[in-house]
N, CA, C, O and CB atoms as a CASP TS submission, in Angstrom:
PFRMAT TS
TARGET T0000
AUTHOR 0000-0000-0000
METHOD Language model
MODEL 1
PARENT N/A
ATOM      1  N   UNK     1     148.978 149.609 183.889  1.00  0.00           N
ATOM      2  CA  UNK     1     149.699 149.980 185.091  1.00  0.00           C
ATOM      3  C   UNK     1     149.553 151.466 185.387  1.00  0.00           C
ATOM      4  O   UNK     1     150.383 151.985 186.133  1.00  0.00           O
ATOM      5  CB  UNK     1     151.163 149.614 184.958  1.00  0.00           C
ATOM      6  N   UNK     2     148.732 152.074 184.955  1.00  0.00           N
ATOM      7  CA  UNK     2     148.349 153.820 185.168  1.00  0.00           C
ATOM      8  C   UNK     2     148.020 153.840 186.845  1.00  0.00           C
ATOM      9  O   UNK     2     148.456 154.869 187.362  1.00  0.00           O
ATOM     10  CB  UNK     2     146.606 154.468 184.052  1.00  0.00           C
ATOM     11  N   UNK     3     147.366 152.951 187.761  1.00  0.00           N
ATOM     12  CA  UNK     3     147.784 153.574 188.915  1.00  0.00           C
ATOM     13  C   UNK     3     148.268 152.943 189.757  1.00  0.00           C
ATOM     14  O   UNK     3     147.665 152.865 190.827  1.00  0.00           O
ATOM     15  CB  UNK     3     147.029 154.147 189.443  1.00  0.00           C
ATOM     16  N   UNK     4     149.478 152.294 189.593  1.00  0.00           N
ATOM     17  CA  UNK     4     150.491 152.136 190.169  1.00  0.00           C
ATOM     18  C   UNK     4     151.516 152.800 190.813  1.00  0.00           C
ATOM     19  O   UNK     4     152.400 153.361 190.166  1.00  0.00           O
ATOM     20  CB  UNK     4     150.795 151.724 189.660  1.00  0.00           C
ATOM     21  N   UNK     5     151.499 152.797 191.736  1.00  0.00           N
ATOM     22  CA  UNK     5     152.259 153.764 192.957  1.00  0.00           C
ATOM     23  C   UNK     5     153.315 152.995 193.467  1.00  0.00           C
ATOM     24  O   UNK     5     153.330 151.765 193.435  1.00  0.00           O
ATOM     25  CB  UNK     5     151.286 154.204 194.310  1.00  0.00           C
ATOM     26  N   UNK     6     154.294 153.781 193.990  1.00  0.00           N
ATOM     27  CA  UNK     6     155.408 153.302 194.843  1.00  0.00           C
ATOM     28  C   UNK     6     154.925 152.821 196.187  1.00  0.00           C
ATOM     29  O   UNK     6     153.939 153.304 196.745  1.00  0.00           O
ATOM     30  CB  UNK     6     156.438 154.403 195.046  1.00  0.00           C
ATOM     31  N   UNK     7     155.781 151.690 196.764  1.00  0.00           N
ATOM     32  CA  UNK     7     155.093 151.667 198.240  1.00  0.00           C
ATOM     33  C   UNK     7     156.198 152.075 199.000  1.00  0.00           C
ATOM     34  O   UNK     7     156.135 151.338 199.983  1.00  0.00           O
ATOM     35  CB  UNK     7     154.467 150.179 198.816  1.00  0.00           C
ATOM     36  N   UNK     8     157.118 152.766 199.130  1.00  0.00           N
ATOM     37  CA  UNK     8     158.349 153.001 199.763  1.00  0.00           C
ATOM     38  C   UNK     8     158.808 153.957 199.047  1.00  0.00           C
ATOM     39  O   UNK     8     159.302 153.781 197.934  1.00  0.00           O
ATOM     40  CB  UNK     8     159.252 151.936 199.886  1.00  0.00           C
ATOM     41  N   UNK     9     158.656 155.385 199.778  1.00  0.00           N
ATOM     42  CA  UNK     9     159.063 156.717 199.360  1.00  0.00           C
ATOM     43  C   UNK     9     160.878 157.159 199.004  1.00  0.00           C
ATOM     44  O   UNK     9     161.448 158.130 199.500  1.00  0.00           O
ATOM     45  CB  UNK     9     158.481 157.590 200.618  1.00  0.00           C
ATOM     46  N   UNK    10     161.428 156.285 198.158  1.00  0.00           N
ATOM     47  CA  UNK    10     162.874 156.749 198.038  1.00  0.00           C
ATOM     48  C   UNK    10     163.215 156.586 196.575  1.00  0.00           C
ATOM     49  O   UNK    10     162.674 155.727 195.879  1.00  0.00           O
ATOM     50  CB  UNK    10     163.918 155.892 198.991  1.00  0.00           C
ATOM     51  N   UNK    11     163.969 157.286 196.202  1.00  0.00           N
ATOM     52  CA  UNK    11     164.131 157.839 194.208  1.00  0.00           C
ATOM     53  C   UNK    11     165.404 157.823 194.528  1.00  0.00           C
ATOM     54  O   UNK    11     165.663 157.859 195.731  1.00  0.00           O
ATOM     55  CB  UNK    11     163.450 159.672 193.316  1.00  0.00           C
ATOM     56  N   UNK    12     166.652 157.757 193.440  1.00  0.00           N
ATOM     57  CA  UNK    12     167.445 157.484 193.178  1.00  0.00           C
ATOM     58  C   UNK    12     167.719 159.298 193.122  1.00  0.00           C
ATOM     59  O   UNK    12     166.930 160.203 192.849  1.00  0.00           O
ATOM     60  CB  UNK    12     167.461 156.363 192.178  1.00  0.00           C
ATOM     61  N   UNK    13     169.333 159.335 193.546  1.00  0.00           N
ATOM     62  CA  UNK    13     169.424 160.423 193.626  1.00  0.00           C
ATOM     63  C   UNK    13     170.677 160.573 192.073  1.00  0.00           C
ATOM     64  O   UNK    13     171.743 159.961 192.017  1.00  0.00           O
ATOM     65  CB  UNK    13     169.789 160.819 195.297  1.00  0.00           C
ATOM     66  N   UNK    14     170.107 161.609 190.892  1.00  0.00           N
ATOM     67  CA  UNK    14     170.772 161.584 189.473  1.00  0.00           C
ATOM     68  C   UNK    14     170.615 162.615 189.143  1.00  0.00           C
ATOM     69  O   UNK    14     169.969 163.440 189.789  1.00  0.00           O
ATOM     70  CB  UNK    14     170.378 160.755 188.449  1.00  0.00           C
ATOM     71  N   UNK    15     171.317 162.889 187.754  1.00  0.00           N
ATOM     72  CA  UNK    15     171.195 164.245 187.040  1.00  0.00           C
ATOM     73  C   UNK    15     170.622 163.312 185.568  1.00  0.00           C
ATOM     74  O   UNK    15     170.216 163.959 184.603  1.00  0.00           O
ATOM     75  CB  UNK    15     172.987 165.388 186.912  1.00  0.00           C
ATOM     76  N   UNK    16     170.641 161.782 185.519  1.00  0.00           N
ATOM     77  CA  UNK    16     170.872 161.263 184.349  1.00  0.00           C
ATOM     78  C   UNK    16     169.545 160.657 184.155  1.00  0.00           C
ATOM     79  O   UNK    16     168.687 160.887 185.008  1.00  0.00           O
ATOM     80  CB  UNK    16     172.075 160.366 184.272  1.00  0.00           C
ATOM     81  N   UNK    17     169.277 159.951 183.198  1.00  0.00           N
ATOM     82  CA  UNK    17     167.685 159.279 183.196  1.00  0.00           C
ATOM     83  C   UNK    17     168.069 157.671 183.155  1.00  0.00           C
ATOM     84  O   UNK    17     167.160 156.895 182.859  1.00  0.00           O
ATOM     85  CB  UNK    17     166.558 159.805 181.575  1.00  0.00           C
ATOM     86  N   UNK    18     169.280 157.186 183.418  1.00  0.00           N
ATOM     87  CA  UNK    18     169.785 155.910 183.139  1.00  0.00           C
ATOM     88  C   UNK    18     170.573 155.308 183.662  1.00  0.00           C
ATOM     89  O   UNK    18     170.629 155.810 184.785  1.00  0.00           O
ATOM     90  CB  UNK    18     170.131 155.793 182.289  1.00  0.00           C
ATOM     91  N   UNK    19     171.284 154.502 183.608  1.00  0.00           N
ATOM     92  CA  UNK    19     172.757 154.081 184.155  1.00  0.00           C
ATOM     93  C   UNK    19     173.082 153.030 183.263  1.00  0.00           C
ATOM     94  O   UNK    19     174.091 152.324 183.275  1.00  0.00           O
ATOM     95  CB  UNK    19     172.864 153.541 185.769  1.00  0.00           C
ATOM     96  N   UNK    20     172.072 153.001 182.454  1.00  0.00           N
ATOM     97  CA  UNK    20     172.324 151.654 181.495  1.00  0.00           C
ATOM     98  C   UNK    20     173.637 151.636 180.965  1.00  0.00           C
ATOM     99  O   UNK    20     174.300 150.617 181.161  1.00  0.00           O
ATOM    100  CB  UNK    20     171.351 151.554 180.209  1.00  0.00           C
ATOM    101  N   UNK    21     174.492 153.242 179.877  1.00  0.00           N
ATOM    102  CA  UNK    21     175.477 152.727 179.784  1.00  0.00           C
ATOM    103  C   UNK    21     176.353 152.879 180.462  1.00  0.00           C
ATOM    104  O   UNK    21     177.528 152.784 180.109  1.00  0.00           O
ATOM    105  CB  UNK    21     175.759 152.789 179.014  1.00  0.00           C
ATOM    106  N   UNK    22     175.929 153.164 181.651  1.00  0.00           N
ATOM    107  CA  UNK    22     177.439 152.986 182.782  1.00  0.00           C
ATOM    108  C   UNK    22     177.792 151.616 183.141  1.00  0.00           C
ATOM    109  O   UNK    22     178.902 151.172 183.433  1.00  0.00           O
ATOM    110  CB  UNK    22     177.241 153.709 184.399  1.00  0.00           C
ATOM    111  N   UNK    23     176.467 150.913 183.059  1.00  0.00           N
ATOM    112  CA  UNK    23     176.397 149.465 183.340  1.00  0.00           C
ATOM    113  C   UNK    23     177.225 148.659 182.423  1.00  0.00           C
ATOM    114  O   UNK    23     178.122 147.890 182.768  1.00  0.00           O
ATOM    115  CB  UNK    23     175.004 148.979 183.264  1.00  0.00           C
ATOM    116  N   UNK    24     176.799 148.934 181.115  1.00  0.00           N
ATOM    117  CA  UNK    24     177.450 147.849 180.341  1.00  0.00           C
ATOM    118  C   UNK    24     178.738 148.471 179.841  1.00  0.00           C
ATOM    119  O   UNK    24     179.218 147.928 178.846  1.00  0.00           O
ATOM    120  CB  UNK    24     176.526 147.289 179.121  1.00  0.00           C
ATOM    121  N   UNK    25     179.215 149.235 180.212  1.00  0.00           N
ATOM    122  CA  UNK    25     181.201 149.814 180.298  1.00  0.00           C
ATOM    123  C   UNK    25     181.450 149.479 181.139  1.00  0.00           C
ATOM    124  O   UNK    25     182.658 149.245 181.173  1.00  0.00           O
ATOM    125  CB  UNK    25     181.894 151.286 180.363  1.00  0.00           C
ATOM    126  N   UNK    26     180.814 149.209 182.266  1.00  0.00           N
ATOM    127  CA  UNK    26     181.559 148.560 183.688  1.00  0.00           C
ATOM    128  C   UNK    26     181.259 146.884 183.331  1.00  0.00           C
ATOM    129  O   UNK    26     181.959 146.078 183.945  1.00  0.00           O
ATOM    130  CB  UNK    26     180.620 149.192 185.530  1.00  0.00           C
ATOM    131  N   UNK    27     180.631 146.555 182.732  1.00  0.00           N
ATOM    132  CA  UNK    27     180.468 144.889 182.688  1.00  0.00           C
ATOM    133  C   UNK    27     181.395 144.393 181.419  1.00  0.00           C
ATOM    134  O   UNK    27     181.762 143.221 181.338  1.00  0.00           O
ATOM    135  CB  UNK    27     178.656 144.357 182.402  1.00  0.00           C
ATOM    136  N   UNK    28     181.726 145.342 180.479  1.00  0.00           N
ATOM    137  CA  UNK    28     182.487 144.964 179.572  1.00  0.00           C
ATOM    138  C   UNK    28     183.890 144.920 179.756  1.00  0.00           C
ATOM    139  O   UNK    28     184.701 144.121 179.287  1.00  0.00           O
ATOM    140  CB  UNK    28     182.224 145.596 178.667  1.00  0.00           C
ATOM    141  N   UNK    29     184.064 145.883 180.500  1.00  0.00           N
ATOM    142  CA  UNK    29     185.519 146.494 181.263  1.00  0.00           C
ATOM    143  C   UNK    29     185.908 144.732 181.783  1.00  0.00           C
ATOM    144  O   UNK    29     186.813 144.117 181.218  1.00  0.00           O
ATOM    145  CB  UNK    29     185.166 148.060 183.048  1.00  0.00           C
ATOM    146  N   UNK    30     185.198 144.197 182.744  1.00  0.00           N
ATOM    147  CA  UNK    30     184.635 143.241 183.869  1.00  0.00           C
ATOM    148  C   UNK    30     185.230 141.935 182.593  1.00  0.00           C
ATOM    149  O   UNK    30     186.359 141.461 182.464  1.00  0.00           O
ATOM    150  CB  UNK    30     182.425 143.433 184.438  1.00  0.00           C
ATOM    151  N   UNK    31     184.217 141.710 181.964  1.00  0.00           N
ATOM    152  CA  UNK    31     184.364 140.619 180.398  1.00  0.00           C
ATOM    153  C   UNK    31     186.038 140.076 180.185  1.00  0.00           C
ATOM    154  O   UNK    31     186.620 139.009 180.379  1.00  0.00           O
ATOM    155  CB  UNK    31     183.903 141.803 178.605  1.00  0.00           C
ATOM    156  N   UNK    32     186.521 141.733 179.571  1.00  0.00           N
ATOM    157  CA  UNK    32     187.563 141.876 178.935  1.00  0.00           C
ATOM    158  C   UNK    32     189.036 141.461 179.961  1.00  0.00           C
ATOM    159  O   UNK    32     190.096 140.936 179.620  1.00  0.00           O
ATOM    160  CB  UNK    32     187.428 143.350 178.393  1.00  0.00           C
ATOM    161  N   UNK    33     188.613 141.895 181.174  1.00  0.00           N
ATOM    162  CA  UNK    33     189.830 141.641 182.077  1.00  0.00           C
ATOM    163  C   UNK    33     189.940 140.068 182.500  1.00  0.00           C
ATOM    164  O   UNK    33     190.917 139.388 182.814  1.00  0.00           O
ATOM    165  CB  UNK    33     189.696 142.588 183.461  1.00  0.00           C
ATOM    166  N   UNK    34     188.571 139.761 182.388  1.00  0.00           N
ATOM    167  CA  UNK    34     188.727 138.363 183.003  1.00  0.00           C
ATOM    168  C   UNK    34     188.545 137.077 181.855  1.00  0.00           C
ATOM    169  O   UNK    34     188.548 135.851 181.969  1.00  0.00           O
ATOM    170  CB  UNK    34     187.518 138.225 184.240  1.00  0.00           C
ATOM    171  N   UNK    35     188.430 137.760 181.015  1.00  0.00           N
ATOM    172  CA  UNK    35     189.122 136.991 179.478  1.00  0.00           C
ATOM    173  C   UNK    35     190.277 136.466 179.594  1.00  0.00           C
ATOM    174  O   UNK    35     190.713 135.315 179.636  1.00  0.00           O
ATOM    175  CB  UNK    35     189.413 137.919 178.237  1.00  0.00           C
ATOM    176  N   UNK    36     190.857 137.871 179.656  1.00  0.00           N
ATOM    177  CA  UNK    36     192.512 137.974 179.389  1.00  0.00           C
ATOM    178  C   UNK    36     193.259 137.126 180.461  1.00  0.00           C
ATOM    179  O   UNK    36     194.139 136.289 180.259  1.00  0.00           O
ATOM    180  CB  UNK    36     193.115 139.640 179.521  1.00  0.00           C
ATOM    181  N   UNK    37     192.593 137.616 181.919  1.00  0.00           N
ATOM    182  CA  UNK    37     192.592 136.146 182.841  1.00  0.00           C
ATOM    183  C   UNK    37     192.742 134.994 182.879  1.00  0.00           C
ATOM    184  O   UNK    37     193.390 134.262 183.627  1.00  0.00           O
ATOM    185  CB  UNK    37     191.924 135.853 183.216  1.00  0.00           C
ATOM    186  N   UNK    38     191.945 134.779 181.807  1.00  0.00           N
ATOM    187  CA  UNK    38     191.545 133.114 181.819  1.00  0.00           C
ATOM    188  C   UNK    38     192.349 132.963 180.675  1.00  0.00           C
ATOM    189  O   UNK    38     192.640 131.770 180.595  1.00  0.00           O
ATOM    190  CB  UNK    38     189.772 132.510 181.631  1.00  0.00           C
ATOM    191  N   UNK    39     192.873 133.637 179.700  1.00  0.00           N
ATOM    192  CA  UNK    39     193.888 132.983 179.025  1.00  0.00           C
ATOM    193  C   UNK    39     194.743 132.992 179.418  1.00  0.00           C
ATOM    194  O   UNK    39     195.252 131.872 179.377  1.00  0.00           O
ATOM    195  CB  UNK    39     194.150 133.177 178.097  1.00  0.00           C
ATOM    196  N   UNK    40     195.514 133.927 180.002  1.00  0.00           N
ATOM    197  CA  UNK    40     197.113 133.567 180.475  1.00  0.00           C
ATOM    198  C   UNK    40     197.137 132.437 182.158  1.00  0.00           C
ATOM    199  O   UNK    40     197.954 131.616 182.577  1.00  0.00           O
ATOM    200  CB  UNK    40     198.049 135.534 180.882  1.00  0.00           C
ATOM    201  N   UNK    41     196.060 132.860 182.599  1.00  0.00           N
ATOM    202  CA  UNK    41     196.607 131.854 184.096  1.00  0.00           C
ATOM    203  C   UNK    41     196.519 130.457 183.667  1.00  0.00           C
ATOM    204  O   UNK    41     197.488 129.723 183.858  1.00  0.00           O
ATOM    205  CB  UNK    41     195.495 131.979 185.677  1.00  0.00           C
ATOM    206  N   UNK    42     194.774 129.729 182.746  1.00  0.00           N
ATOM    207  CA  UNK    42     194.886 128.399 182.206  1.00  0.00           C
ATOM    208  C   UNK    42     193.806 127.829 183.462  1.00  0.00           C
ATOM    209  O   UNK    42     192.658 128.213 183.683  1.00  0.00           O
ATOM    210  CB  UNK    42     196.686 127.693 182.095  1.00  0.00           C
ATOM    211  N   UNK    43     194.611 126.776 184.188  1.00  0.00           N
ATOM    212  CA  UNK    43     193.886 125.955 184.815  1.00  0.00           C
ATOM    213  C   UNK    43     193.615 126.311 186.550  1.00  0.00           C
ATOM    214  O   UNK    43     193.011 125.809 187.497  1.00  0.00           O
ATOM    215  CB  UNK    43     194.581 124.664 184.513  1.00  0.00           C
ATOM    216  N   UNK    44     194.559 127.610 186.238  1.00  0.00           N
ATOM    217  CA  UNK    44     194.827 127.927 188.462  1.00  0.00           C
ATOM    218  C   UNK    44     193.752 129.155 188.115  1.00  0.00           C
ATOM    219  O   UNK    44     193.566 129.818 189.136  1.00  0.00           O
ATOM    220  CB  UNK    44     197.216 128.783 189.523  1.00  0.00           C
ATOM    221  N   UNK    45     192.891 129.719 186.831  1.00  0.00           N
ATOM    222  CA  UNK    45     192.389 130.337 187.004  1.00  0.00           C
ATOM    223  C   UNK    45     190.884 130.305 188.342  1.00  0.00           C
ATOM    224  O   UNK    45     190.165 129.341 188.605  1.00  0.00           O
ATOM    225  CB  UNK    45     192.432 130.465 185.826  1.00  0.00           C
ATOM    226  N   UNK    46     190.829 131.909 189.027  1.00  0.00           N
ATOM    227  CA  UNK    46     189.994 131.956 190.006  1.00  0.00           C
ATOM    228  C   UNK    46     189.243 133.115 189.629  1.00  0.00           C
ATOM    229  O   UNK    46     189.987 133.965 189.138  1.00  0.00           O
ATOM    230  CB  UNK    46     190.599 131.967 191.310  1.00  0.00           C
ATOM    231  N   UNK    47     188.123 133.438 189.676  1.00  0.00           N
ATOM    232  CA  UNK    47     187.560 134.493 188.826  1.00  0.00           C
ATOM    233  C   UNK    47     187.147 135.748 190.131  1.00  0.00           C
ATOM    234  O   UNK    47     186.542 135.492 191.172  1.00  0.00           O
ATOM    235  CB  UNK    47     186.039 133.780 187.796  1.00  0.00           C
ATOM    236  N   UNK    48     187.584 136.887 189.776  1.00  0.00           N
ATOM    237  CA  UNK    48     187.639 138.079 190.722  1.00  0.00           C
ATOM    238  C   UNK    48     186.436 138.704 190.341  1.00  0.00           C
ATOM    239  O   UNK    48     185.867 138.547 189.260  1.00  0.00           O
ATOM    240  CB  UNK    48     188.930 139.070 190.609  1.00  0.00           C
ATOM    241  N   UNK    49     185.977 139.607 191.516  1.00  0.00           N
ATOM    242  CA  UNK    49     184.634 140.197 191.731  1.00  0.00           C
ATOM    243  C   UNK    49     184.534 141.300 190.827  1.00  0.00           C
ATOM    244  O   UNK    49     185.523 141.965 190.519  1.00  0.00           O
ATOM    245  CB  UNK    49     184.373 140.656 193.171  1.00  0.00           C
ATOM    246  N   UNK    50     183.004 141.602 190.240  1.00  0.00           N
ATOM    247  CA  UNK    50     183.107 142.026 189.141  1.00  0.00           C
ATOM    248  C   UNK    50     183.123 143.638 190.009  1.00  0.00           C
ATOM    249  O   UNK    50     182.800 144.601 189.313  1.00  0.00           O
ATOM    250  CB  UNK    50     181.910 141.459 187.956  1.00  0.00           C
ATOM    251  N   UNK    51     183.447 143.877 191.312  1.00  0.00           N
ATOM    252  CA  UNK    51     183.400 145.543 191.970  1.00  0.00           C
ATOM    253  C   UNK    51     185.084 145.753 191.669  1.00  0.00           C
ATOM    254  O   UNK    51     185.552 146.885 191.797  1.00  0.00           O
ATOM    255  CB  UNK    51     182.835 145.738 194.146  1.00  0.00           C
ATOM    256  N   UNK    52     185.958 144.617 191.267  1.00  0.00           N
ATOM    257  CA  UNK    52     187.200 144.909 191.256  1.00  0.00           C
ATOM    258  C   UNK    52     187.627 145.904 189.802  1.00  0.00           C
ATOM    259  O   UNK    52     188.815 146.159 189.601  1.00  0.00           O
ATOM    260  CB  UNK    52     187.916 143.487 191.389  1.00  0.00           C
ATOM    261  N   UNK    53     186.870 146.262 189.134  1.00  0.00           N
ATOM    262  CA  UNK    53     187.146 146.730 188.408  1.00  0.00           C
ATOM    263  C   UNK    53     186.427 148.469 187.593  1.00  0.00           C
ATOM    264  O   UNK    53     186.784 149.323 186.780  1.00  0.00           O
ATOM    265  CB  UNK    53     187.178 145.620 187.959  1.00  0.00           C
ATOM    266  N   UNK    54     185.156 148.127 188.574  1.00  0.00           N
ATOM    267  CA  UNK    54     184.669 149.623 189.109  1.00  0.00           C
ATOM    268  C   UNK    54     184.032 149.779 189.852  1.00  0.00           C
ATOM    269  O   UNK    54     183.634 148.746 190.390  1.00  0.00           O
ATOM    270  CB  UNK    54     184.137 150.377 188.501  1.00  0.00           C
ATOM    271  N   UNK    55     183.449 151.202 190.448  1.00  0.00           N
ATOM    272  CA  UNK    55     183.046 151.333 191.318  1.00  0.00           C
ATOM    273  C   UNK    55     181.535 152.410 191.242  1.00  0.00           C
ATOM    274  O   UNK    55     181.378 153.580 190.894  1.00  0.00           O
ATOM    275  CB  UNK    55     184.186 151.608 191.991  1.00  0.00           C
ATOM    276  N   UNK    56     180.794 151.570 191.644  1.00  0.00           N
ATOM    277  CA  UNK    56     178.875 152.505 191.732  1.00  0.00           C
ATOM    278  C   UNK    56     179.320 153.667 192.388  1.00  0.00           C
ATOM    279  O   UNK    56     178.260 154.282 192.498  1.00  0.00           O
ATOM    280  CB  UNK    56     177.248 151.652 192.970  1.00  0.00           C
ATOM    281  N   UNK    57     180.138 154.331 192.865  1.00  0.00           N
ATOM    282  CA  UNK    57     180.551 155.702 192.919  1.00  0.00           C
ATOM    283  C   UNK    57     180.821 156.659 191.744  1.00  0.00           C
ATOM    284  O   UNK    57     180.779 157.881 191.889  1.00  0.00           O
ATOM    285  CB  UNK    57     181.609 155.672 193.572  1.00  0.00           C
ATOM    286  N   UNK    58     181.071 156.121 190.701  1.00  0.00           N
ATOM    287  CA  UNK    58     181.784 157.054 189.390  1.00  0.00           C
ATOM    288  C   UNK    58     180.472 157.123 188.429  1.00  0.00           C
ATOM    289  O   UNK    58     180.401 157.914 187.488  1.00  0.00           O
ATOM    290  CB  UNK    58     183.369 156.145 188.424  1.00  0.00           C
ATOM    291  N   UNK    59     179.208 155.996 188.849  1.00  0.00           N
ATOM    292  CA  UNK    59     178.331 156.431 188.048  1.00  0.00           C
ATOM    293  C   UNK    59     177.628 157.436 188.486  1.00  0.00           C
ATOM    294  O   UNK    59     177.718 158.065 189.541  1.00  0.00           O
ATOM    295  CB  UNK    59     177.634 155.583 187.691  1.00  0.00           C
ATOM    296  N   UNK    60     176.717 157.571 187.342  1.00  0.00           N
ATOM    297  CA  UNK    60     175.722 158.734 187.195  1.00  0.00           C
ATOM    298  C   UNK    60     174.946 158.762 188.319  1.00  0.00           C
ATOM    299  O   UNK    60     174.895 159.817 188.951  1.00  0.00           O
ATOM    300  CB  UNK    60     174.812 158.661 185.993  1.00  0.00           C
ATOM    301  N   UNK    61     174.107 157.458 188.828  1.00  0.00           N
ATOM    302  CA  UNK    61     173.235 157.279 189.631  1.00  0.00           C
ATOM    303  C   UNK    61     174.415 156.955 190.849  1.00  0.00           C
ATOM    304  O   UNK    61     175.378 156.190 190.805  1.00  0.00           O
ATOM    305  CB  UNK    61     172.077 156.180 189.140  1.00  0.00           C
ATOM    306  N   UNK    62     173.846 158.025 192.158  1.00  0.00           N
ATOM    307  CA  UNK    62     175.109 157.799 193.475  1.00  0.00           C
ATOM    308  C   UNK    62     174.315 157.689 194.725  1.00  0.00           C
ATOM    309  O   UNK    62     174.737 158.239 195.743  1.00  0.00           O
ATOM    310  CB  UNK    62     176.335 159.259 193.732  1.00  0.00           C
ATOM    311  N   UNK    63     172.959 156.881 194.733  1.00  0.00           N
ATOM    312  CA  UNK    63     172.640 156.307 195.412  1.00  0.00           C
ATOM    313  C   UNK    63     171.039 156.456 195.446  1.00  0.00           C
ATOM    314  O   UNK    63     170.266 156.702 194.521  1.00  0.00           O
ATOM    315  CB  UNK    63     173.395 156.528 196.342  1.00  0.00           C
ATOM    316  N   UNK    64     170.821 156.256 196.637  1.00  0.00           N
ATOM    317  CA  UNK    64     169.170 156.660 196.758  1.00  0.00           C
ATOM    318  C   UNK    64     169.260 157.582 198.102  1.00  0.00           C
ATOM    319  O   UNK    64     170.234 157.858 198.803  1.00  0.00           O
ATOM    320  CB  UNK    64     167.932 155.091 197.008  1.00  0.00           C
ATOM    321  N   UNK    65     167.592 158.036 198.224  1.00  0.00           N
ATOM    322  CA  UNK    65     167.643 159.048 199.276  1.00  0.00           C
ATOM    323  C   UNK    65     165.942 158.950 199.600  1.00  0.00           C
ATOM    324  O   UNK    65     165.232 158.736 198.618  1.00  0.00           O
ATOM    325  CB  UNK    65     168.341 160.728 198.699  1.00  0.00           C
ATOM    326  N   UNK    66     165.331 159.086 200.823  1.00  0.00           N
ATOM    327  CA  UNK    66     163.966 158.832 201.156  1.00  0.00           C
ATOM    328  C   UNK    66     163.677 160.942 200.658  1.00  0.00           C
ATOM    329  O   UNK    66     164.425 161.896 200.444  1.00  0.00           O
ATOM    330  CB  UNK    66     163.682 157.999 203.336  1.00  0.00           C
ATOM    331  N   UNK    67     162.254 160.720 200.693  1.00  0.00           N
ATOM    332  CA  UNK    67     161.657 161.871 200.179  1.00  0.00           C
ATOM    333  C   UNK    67     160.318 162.188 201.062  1.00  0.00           C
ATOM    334  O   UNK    67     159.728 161.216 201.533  1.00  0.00           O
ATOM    335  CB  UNK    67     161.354 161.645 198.623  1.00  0.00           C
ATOM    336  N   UNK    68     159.944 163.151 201.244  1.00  0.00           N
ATOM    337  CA  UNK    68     158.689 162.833 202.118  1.00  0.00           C
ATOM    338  C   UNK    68     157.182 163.063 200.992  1.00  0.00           C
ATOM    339  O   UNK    68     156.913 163.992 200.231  1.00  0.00           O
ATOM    340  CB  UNK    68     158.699 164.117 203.671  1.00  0.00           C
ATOM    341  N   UNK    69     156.544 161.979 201.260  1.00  0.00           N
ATOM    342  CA  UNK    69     155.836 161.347 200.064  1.00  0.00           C
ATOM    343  C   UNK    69     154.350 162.439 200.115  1.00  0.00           C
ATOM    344  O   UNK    69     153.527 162.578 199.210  1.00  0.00           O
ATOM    345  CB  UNK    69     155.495 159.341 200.354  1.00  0.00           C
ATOM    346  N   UNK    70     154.357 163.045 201.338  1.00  0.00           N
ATOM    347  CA  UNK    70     152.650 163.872 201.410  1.00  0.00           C
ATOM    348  C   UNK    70     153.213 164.894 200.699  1.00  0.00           C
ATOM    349  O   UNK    70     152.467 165.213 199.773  1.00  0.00           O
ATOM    350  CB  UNK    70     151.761 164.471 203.123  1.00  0.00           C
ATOM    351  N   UNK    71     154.639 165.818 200.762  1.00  0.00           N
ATOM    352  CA  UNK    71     154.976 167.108 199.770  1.00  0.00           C
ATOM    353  C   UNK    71     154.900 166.637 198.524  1.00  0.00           C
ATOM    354  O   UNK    71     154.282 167.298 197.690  1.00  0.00           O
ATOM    355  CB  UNK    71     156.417 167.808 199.914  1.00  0.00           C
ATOM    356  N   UNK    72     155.524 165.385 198.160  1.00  0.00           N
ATOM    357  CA  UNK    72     155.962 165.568 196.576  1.00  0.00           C
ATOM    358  C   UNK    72     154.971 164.044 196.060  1.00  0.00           C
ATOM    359  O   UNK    72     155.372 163.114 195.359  1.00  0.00           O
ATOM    360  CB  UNK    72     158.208 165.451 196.237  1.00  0.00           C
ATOM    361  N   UNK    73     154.122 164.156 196.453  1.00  0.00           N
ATOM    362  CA  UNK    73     152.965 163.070 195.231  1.00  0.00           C
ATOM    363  C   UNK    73     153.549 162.664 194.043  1.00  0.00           C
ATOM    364  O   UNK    73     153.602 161.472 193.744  1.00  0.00           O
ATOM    365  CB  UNK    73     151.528 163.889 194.536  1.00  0.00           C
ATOM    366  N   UNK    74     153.858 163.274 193.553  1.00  0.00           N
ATOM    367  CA  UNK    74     154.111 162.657 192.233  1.00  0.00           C
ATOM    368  C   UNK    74     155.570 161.696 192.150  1.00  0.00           C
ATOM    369  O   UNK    74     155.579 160.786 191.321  1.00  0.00           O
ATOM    370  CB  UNK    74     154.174 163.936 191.144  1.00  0.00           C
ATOM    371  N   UNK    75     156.224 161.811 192.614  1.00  0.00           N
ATOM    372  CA  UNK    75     157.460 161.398 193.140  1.00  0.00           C
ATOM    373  C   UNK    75     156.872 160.427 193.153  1.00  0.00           C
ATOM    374  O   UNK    75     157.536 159.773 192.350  1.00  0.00           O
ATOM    375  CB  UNK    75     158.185 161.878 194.272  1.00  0.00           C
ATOM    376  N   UNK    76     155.888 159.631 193.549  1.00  0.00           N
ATOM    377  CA  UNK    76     154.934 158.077 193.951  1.00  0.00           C
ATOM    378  C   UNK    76     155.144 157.518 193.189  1.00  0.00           C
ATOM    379  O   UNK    76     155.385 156.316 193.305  1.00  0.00           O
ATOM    380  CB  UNK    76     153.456 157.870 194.091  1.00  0.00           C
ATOM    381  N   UNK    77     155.145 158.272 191.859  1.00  0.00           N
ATOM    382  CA  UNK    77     154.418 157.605 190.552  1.00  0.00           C
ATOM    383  C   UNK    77     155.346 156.425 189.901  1.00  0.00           C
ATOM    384  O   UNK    77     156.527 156.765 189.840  1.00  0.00           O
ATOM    385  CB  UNK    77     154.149 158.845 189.302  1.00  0.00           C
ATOM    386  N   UNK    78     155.154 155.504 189.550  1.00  0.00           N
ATOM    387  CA  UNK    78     155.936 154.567 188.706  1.00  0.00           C
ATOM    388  C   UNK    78     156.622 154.934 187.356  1.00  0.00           C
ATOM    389  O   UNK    78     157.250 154.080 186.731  1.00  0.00           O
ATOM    390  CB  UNK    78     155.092 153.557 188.415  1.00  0.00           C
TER
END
């Protein structure tokens, strides 16, 4: 995959190289609440959205942003 290029000029806008463990503290967070859910409600249980419990704002990665692809070449790169 050495020349593999982007086809759509936009990078994630971060200070971080990851979000992985923001991901799985927000999915565990997610797990744990709706565990506890499902044991105390029983049978009227209804299962709530996993944004109810955080929010892609508090992570590292806070969105994307287009770039203009003839200045920054390398930016292309995979």
């Amino acid at each position: 995959m050495s020349r593999s290029k982007r086809k759509t000029p936009i990078r994630g806008m971060t200070t971080s190289e990851s979000e992985a463990w923001d991901k799985a503290k927000w999915h565990r967070r997610h797990r744990r609440a709706e565990g506890e859910r499902l044991k105390s409600a029983g049978g009227e249980f209804v299962a709530q959205s996993r944004h109810a419990h955080s929010s892609t704002w508090i992570m590292d990665k806070d969105g994307k942003q287009y770039f203009d692809a003839t200045r920054h070449p390398k930016l292309m790169r995979k």
